[in-house]
Phi, psi and omega in degrees: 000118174290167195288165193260124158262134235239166186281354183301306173294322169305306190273340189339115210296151159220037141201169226278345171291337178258031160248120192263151195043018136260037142002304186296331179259333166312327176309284173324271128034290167286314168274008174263334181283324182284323204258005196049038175276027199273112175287179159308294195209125169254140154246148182231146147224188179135179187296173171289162189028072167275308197120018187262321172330306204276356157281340176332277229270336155313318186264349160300309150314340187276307187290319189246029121345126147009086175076013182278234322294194208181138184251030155216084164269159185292166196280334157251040160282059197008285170328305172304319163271017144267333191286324175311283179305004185077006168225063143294124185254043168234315143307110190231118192248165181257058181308131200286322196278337173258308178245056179269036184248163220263003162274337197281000198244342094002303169325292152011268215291312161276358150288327180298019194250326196277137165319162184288192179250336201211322185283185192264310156289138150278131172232128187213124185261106167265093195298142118092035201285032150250016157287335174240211222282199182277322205265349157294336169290296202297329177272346150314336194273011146315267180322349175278331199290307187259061200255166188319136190307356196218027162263109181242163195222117179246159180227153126185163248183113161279011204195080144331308190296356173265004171237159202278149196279354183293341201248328251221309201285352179226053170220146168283085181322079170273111183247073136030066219266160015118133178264112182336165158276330188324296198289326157326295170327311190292303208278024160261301195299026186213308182290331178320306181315285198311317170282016161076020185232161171270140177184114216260154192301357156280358167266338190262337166273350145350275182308301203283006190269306174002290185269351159065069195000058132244129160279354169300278197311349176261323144333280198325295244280314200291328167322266224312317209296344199278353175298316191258325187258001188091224156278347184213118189250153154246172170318272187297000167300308194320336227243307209288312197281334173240354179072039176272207195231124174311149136004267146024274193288316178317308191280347173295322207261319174334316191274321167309329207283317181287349178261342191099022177225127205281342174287300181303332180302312182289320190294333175296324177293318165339290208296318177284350178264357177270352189250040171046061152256202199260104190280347162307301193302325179311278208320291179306326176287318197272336180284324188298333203261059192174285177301345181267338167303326199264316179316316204294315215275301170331271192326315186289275230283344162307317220274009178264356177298342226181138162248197186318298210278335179276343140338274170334284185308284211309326167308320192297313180301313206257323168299331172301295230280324211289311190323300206250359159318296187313320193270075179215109180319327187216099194295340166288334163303296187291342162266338156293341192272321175320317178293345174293305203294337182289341183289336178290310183275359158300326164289339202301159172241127138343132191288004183258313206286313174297307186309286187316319194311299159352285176319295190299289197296002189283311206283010174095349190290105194294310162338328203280152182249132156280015171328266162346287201284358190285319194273323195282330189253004167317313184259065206291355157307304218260017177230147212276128168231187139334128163271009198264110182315129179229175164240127182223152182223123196296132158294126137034064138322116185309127209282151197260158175263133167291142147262152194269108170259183168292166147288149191247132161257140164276151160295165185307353196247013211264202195230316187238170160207142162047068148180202167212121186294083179330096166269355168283340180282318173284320150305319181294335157310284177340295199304299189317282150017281182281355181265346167282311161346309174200130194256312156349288171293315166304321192306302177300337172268327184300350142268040186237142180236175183274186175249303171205184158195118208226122177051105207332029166271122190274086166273106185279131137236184172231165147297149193285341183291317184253006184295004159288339204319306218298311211290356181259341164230339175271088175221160198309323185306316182282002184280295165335296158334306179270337166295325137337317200250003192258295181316313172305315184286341145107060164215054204296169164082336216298167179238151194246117141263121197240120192246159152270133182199154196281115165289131195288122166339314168242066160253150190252136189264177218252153168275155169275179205269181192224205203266332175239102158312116181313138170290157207279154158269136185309123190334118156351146149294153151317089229224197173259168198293150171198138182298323156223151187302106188338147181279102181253050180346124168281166181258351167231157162316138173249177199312181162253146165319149190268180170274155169293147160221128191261140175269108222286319159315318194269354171288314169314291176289035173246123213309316163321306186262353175294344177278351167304301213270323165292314161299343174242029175048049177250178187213147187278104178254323181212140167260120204227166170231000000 
């Protein structure tokens, strides 16, 4: 009669594609074997029955396999199946817990001087290596730091934190996670097949709920039932045989527990102890069935925090960081700083969304409030662009048609009465006005004339030769800005409109200011509103305008453009007029 093999071992994976749910360290692993990136010395850790013994001795196949190494050797590969079977005499595994004293590892250190026997590697796989003492690490850490070229060191270890950090620091780290129920499920529900047995899916979430992800312990588990039930298992053998708690029952007394009724709890509670279940496993079924509850309820109350698209960025954001982590000097600084920048971009408004907005306040639509855009460009930090520097320049916006209203009177509480305001005389006030302010904006107004001022709206035009002009200043900050330097002039209250229009023949275009600036002239009087600026023949021709000259520091330091250069992470290449 042949010997019996239990299922942990028949199936037990013997290439990194038959390990189920560590992906992140077989992978790595694999491309590391490919790229010749083969370290020295690994630590695997993680919970028992992960799989950190069986990725060891995968990768031990890998490297001294037939012509490796190499992470797909064939399946009858005479090297690889000594290493499987325990005789390879080049692969040597270890127990950390039997031999963890400072002779067996003096032993070690002379065997590791000798060449392999057959292989390319000498390999020595150490189980459980934070068992042993302080003074076996220490005489181990020589041979770790420098060992011999044909010398690999595999660790592994449930308790990383037990190990000394001088060993840890000249080892390559894999940390080993918890096996889905899901993927559990499936790959129990597949040896099932293969052993010929039945067994429905509340029993195969049953086992794995069980097994707390080790699929060793979810083995095990599918062994005994199939020792006590044959061939055809159910929900309730799983459950009778390890004491655990139905589905069901959890969720019955859970919903007592959560209405306040203090009879029904008890009587469920009753029901389960009589029927010898594991009152530990209950407590722990139940606190898990309670924290997923308060997660389901955190999330619904987040995901109304936010929508898709501030979702989207914030992922974006943290996927950058995840990327460009490793090269960041001081990783709690570089993560903090991510966290920030994610908080931003939950708010950030998108460049199509600002541009669209733009555009609707552009067409001309009297309806439209720049209320909406005021608020959408409220953070102008936060919205999200290139990172890459660009220089950018807005198209054409389609220029709004002035409508011709009547003159208007205010009322006492209103800004003029009984006269008429000279805007050629007023402009050139403005213009200074607005260049201490921003020199940035006068450069771009000073080819701009007034138009009108009719029911206390301030209409700027441009002419069609600068009609780009408009897509470059007309935003709320330059409205503000002028209605701010219009008040100081003693035209207070006023609304800003910036249209394309025909400059008048006889308009004087204003000089720009020279190095000692003329002192302001004094506010206009009050006088009444009029739809175009009275016909003043000059008595001489007047200059023509000079070009501006910018000074490239003060062009820099002008608050509009360091705020430019910040939202779209740009640079400055030529200063131009």
């Amino acid at each position: 009669m042949s010997s019996y093999q239990v299922i942990a071992r028949k199936y037990r994976p013997q290439r990194f594609g038959d390990v189920v749910g560590q992906e992140h360290v077989t992978q790595t692993l694999s491309h590391a074997i490919e790229a010749g990136r083969i370290a020295h010395a690994y630590l695997f850790c993680g919970p028992r029955g992960t799989g950190k013994t069986t990725i060891a001795r995968i990768f031990a196949m890998c490297l001294n396999s037939t012509g490796g190494p190499k992470p797909d050797f064939a399946p009858d590969d005479p090297k690889a199946l000594e290493i499987s079977e325990g005789r390879s005499l080049d692969v040597m595994e270890i127990d950390g817990a039997s031999n963890r004293g400072i002779d067996e590892i003096r032993d070690l250190r002379e065997t590791v001087k000798y060449a392999p026997a057959s292989s390319k590697f000498k390999i020595y796989i150490i189980d459980e290596v934070h068992m042993l003492t302080k003074e076996a690490f220490n005489a181990l850490l020589k041979t770790l730091e420098e060992p011999p070229a044909h010398v690999k060191f595999m660790f592994a270890t449930t308790e990383p934190e037990k190990v000394l950090p001088t060993i840890l620091s000249r080892c390559q780290r894999f940390d080993l996670r918890r096996i889905p129920i899901n993927l559990m499920v499936d790959h129990l529900r597949h040896i099932a097949k293969l052993e010929n047995v039945e067994i429905d899916d509340p029993a195969l979430f049953a086992i794995a709920r069980g097994a707390d992800g080790g699929m060793r312990d979810a083995e095990s588990a599918l062994d005994q039932l199939i020792s006590f039930c044959g061939n055809k298992i159910v929900e309730t053998d799983v459950l009778s045989m390890f004491g655990l708690t139905s589905q069901s029952q959890l969720l019955s007394l859970s919903n007592a527990l959560l209405n306040g009724e203090a009879d029904i709890v008890l009587r469920e509670f009753n029901d389960l102890t009589k029927h010898g279940k594991d009152l530990g496993k209950f407590v722990a079924d139940l606190l898990q069935h309670l924290r997923n509850l308060l997660v389901f309820q955190i999330m619904a109350e987040q995901s109304a925090l936010v929508g898709t698209d501030g979702l989207t960025r914030m992922m974006e954001v943290l996927t950058n960081a995840e990327a460009s982590m490793r090269d960041a000097a001081s990783r709690k600084i570089f993560i903090e700083i991510a966290l920030i920048k994610a908080i931003d971009a939950r708010n950030a408004v998108s460049i199509d969304a600002v541009l669209k907005r733009l555009n609707e306040l552009r067409g001309g639509d009297a309806g439209v409030s720049a209320a909406p855009m005021a608020a959408a460009v409220a953070r102008p930090a936060q919205v999200m662009a290139p990172s890459a520097p660009v220089v950018a320049k807005a198209a054409p916006q389609p220029a709004r048609v002035m409508q011709a209203e009547a003159p208007a009177r205010q009322d006492a509480g209103g800004t003029l009465a009984h006269g008429t305001l000279d805007l050629q005389a007023l402009w050139p006030q403005l213009l200074e006005a607005i260049g201490r302010a921003s020199p940035f904006a006068r450069s771009y107004f000073i080819e701009a004339h007034p138009v009108s001022f009719v029911k206390n709206v301030f209409t700027i035009g441009f002419d069609a030769e600068f009609a780009d002009h408009i897509s470059m200043v007309d935003n709320t900050k330059n409205h503000t800005l002028i209605s701010t330097k219009l008040a100081e002039l003693g035209v207070p209250g006023a609304q800003v409109k910036i249209v394309k229009a025909e400059r008048p023949d006889n308009f004087a275009a204003p000089i720009p200011p020279t190095a000692t600036p003329e002192p302001a002239r004094a506010a206009p009087a009050p006088v009444q509103q009029t739809t175009a600026p009275p016909v003043a023949p000059p008595k001489s021709p007047a200059p023509a305008a000079k070009p501006v000259q910018l000074d490239p520091s003060e062009f820099k330091n002008d608050p509009l453009i360091k705020k430019a250069l910040e939202i779209f992470k740009g640079t400055i290449v030529e200063v131009r007029v």
